[in-house]
C-alpha positions as CSV (number, residue, x, y, z in Angstrom):
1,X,-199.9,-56.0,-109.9
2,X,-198.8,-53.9,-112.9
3,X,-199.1,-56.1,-116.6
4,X,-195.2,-56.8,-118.0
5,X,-195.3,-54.7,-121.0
6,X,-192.2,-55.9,-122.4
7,X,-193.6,-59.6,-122.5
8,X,-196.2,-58.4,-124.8
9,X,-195.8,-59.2,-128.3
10,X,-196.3,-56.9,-131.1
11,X,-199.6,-58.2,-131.7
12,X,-200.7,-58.4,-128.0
13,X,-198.9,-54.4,-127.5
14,X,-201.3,-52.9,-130.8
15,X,-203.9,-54.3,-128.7
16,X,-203.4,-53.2,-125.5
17,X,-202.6,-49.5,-126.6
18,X,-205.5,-49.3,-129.2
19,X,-207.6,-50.7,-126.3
20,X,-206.4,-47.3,-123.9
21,X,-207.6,-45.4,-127.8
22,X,-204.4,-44.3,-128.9
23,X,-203.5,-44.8,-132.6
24,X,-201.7,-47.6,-134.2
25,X,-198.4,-46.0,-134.7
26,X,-197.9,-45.4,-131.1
27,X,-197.9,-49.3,-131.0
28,X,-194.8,-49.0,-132.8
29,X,-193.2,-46.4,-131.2
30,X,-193.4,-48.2,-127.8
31,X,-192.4,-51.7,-129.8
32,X,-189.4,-49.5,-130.5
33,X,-188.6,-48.0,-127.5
34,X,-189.1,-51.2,-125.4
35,X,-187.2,-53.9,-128.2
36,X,-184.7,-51.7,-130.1
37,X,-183.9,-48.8,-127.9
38,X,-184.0,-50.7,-124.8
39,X,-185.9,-48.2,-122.6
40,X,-186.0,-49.1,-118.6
41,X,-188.9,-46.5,-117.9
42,X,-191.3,-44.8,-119.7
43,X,-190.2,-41.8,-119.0
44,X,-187.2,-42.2,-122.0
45,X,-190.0,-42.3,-123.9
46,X,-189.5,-38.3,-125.2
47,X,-191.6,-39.1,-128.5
48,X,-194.8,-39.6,-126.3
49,X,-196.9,-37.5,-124.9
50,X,-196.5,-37.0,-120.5
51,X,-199.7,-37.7,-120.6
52,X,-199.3,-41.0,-122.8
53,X,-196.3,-42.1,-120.5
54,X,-198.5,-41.5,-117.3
55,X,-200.8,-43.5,-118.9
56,X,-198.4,-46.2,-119.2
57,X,-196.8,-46.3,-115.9
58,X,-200.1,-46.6,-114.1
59,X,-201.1,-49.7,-116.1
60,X,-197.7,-51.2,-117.1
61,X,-194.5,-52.3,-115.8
62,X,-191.3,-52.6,-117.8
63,X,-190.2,-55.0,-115.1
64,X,-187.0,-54.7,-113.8
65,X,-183.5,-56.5,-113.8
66,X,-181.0,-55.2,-111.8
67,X,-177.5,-56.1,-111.8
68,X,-176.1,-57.4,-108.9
69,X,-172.5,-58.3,-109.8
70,X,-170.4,-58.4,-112.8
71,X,-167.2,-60.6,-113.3
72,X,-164.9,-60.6,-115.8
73,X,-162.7,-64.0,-117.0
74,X,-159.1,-63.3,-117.0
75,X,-158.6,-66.3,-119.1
76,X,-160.6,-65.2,-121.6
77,X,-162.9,-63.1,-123.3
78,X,-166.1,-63.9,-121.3
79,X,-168.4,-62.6,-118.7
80,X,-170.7,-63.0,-115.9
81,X,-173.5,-61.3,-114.7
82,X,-175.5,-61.6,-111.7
83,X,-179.1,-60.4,-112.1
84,X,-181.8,-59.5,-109.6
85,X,-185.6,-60.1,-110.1
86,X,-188.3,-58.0,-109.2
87,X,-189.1,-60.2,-106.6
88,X,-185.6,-61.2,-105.6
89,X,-185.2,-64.0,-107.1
90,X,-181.5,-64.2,-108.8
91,X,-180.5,-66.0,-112.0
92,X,-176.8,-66.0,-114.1
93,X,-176.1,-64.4,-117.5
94,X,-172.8,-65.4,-119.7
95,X,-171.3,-63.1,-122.5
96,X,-169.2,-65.1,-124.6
97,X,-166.8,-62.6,-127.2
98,X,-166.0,-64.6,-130.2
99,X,-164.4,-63.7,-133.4
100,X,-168.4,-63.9,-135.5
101,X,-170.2,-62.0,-133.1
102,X,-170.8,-61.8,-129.3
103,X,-173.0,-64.8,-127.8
104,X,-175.2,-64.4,-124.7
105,X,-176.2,-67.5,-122.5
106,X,-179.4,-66.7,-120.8
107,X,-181.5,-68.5,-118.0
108,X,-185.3,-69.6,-118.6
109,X,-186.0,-70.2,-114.8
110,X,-184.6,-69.6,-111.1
111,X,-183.6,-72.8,-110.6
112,X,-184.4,-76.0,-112.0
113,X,-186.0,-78.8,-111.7
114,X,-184.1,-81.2,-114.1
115,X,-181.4,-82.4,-111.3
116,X,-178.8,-83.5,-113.5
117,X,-176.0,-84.9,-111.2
118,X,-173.3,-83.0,-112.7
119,X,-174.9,-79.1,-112.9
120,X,-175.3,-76.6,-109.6
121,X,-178.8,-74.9,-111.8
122,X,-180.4,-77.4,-109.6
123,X,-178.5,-77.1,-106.3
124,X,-181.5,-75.0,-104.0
125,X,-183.8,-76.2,-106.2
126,X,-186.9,-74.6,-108.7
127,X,-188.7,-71.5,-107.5
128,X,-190.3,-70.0,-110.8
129,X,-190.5,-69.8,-114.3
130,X,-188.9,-66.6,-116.0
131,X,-191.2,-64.5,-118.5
132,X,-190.5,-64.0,-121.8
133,X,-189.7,-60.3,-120.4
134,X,-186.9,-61.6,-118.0
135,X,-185.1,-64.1,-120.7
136,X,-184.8,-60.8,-123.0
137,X,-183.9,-58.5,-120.8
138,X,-180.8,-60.6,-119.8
139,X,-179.8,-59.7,-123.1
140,X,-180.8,-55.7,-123.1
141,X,-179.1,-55.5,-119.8
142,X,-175.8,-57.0,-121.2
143,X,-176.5,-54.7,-124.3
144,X,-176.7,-51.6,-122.4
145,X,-174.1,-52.3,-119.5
146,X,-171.3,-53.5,-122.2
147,X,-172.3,-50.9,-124.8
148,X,-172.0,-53.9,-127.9
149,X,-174.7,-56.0,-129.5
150,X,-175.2,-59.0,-129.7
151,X,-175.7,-61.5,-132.4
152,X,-176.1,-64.9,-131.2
153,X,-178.1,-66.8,-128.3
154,X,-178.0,-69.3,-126.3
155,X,-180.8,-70.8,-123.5
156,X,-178.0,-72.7,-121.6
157,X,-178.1,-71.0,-118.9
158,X,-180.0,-72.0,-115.3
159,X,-183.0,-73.8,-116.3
160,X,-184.7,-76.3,-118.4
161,X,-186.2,-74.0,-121.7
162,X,-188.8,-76.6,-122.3
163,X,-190.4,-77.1,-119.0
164,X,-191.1,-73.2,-119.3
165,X,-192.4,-74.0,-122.8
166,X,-195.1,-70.9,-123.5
167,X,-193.0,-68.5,-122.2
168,X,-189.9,-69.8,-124.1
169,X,-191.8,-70.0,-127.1
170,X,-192.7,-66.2,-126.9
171,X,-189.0,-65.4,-126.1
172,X,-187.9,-66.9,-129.2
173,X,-190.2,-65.3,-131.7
174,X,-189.9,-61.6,-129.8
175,X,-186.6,-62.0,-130.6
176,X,-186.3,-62.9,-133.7
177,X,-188.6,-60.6,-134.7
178,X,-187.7,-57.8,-137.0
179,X,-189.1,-54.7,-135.1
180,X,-187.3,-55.7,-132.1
181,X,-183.3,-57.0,-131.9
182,X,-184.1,-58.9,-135.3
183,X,-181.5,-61.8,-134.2
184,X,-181.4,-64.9,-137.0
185,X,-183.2,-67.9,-135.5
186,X,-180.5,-70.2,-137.2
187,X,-178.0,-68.1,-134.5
188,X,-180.4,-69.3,-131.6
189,X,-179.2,-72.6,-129.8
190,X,-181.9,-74.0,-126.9
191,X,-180.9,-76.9,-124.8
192,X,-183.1,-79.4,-123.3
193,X,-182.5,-82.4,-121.4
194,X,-185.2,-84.1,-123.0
195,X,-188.3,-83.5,-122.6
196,X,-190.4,-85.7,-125.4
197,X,-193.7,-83.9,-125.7
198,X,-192.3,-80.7,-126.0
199,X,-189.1,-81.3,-128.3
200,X,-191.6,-82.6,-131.0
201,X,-194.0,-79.4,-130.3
202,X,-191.0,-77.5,-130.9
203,X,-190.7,-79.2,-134.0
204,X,-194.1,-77.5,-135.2
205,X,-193.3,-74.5,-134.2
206,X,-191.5,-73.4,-137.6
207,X,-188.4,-72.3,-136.1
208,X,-184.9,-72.6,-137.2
209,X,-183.0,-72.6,-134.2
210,X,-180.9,-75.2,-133.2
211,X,-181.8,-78.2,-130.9
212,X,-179.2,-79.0,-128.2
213,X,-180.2,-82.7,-126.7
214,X,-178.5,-83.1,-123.4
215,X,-177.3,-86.8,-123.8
216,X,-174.5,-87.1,-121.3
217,X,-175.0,-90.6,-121.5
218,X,-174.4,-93.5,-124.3
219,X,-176.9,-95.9,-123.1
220,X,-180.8,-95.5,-120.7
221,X,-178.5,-96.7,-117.8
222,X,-176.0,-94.7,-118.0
223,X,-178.2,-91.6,-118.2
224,X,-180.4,-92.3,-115.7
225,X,-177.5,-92.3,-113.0
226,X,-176.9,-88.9,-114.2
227,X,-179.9,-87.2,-115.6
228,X,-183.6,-88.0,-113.5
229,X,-185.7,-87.0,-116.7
230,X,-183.9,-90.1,-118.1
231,X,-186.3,-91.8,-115.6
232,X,-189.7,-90.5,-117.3
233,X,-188.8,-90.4,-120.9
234,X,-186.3,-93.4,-122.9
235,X,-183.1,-92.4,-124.4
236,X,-184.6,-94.4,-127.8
237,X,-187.8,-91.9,-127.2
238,X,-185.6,-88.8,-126.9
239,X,-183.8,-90.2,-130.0
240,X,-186.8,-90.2,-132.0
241,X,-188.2,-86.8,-131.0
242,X,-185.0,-85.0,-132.4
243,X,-185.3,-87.3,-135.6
244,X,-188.9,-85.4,-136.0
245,X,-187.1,-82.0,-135.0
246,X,-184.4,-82.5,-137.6
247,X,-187.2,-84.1,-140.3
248,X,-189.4,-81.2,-139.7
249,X,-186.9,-78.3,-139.8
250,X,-184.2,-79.4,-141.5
251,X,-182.0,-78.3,-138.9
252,X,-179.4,-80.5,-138.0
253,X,-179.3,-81.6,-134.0
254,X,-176.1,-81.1,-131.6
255,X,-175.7,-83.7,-129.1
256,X,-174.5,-82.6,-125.5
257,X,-172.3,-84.6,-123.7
258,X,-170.5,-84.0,-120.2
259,X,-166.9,-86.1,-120.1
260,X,-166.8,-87.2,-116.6
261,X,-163.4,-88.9,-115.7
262,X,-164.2,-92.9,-115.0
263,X,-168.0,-92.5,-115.5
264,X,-168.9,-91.7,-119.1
265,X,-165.5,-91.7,-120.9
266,X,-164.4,-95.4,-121.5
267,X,-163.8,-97.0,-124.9
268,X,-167.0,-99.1,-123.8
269,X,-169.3,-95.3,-123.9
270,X,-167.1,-94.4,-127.5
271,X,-168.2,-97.5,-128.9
272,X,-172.1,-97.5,-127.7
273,X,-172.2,-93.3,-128.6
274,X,-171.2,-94.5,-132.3
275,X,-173.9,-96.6,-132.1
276,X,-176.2,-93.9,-131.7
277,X,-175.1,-91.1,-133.2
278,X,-173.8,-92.6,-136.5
279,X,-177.4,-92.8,-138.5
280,X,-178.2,-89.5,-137.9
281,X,-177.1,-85.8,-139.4
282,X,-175.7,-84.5,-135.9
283,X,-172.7,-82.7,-134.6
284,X,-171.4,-83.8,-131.0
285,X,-169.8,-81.9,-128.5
286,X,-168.1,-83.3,-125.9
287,X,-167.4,-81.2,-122.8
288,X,-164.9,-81.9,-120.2
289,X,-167.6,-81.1,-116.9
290,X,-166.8,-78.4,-114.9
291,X,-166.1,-77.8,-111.4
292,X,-168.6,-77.8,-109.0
293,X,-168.3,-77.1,-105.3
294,X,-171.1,-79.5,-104.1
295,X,-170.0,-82.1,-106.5
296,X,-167.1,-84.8,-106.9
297,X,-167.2,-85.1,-110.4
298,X,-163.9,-84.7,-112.1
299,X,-162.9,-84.2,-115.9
300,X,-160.6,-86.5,-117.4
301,X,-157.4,-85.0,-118.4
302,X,-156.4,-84.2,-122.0
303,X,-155.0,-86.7,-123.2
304,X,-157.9,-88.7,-122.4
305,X,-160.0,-86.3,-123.8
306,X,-158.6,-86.2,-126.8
307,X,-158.3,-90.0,-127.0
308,X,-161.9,-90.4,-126.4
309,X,-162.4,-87.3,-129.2
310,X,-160.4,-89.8,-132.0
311,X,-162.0,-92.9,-131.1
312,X,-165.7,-91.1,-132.3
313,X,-163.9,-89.3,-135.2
314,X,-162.1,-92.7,-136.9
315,X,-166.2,-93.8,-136.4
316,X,-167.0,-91.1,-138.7
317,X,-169.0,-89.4,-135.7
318,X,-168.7,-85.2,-136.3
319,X,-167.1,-84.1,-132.9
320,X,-165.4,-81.4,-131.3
321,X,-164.4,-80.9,-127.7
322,X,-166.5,-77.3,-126.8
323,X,-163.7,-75.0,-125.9
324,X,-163.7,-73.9,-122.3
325,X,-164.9,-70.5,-121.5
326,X,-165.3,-68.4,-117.6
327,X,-164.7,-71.7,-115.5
328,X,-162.4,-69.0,-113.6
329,X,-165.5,-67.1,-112.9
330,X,-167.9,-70.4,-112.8
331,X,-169.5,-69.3,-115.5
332,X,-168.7,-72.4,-118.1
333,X,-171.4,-75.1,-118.9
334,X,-173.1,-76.8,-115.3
335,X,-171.8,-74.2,-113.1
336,X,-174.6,-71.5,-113.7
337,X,-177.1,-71.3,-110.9
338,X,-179.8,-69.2,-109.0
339,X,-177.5,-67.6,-106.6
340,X,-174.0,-66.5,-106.6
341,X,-171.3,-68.5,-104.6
342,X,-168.8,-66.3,-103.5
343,X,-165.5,-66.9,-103.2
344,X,-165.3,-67.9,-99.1
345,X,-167.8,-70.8,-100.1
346,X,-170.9,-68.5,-98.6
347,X,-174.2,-68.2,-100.7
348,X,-175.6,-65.4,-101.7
């Protein structure tokens, strides 16, 4: 099988090309070509030699993501894509148009193994890991296909980030990095449902992106009827491990959490969430859960909602309810997956 050239790093590609005895500065011209222009074959590669770019192709694959289906909200400015892997696998994409800058939600695996009660990622289960290659060519492709750029990220989509930690890693400093789409850490949001070792590994890494703990639950009980990891690591061990992320980067932590009608939205889960969130510098978002076909779960209504939003606030807790964005399209928060449900209830 052909080496993934675009999950090379700038580093790794000088490398590899001075290793086939070119010069350095054809390094950067396939950096370029790959990160910035967003080449799909080598052949678009006109400032190289034919012989260069046959070169290339024989040893190298710029592997491909092809799109399957595109949908577009009618409720608001938001879309979906549905991507195919090279070896069929298919994951979800989200564009989110907002009035700072366009926002792309990408997946980190097919599938997931996480489970959480509420989400379909984990409906069909976990097949792979995605390569750094794959998590940023979510973004080219919805660069190319919609002709605008985007400025801000977020690794929401299918998948847990930090259970694919090496490859996420890579992802985030590729790009970040200023020869490729240069996009600001601090405008790079991961979420994770808590995985302990690698939250405070993150924490070393010397990033500034922002730390999204899925909490969904005010106490260990409560979580663990809705989230399995909750099973393998404590909610007072989760805690801690985003106290060292925020310590060590100074970047303030957002707490996730899925309003679920008569599970997690009593004055009772208000009252125990102050508990938790009031010592630390954190910003909470509550989120209404979405819709999903294999599931029973059911938001609470507005008013509820917003009761439940006041109660935290006269607490001094920082909260917003996350504004809802492509649930017409399933493409909100929890309704991402591996394959595409159509619209007659048959899986793709």
């Amino acid at each position: 099988m052909k080496k993934d050239i675009c999950s090379f790093d700038y580093k790794e590609l000088t490398e590899e090309i001075g290793a086939m005895g070119e010069q350095p500065f054809r390094s950067r011209q396939i950096y370029e070509w790959l990160h910035v222009k967003l080449a799909d074959s080598f052949d678009e590669m006109t400032n190289l030699s034919k012989g260069l770019r046959e070169k290339l192709s024989g040893t190298y694959q710029i592997s491909p993501i092809e799109l399957v289906e595109r949908q577009i909200s009618k409720a608001d400015p938001t879309e979906k894509f549905l991507f195919r892997l090279w070896d069929g696998n298919m994951i979800e994409s989200v564009l989110m148009r907002h009035s700072y800058g366009n926002s792309v939600c990408v997946s980190s695996q097919a599938g997931c193994r996480m489970g959480c009660r509420f989400c379909a990622s984990a409906i069909g289960g976990f097949l792979r890991n995605l390569t750094p290659s794959e998590m940023l060519r979510q973004i080219y492709r919805i660069q190319k296909i919609t002709g605008e750029r985007v400025s801000h990220v977020v690794v929401m989509g299918t998948g847990e980030p930090l259970d694919n930690y090496e490859n996420f890693v890579r992802f985030i400093r590729m790009l970040s990095d200023d020869r490729g789409l240069n996009i600001s850490q601090r405008n790079i949001t991961a979420s994770t449902c808590g995985i302990v070792p690698n939250i405070r590994r993150l924490a070393s890494e010397g990033f500034q992106i922002t730390l999204a703990l899925s909490l969904h639950g005010s106490s260990q009980e409560k979580r663990k009827k809705l989230m399995p990891v909750a099973k393998k690591y404590e909610l007072q061990e989760v805690l801690e491990a985003c106290d060292e992320y925020f310590l060590k980067t100074g970047r303030r932590v957002t707490f996730e959490y899925s309003l679920i009608a008569g599970v997690n939205d009593r004055p009772q889960d208000a009252r125990e969430l102050t508990e938790i969130l009031k010592p630390r510098n954190c910003h909470l978002n509550l989120i209404p859960v979405n819709p999903v076909r294999e599931r029973d779960y059911r938001k609470p209504d507005r008013k509820n909602a917003a009761v439940f939003k006041n109660k935290l606030e006269k607490s001094g807790i920082n909260v917003t309810i996350r504004r809802e964005r492509g649930s017409d399209i399933d493409g909100a928060c929890g309704q991402l997956r591996r394959r595409y449900t159509a619209a007659d209830g048959r899986t793709r």
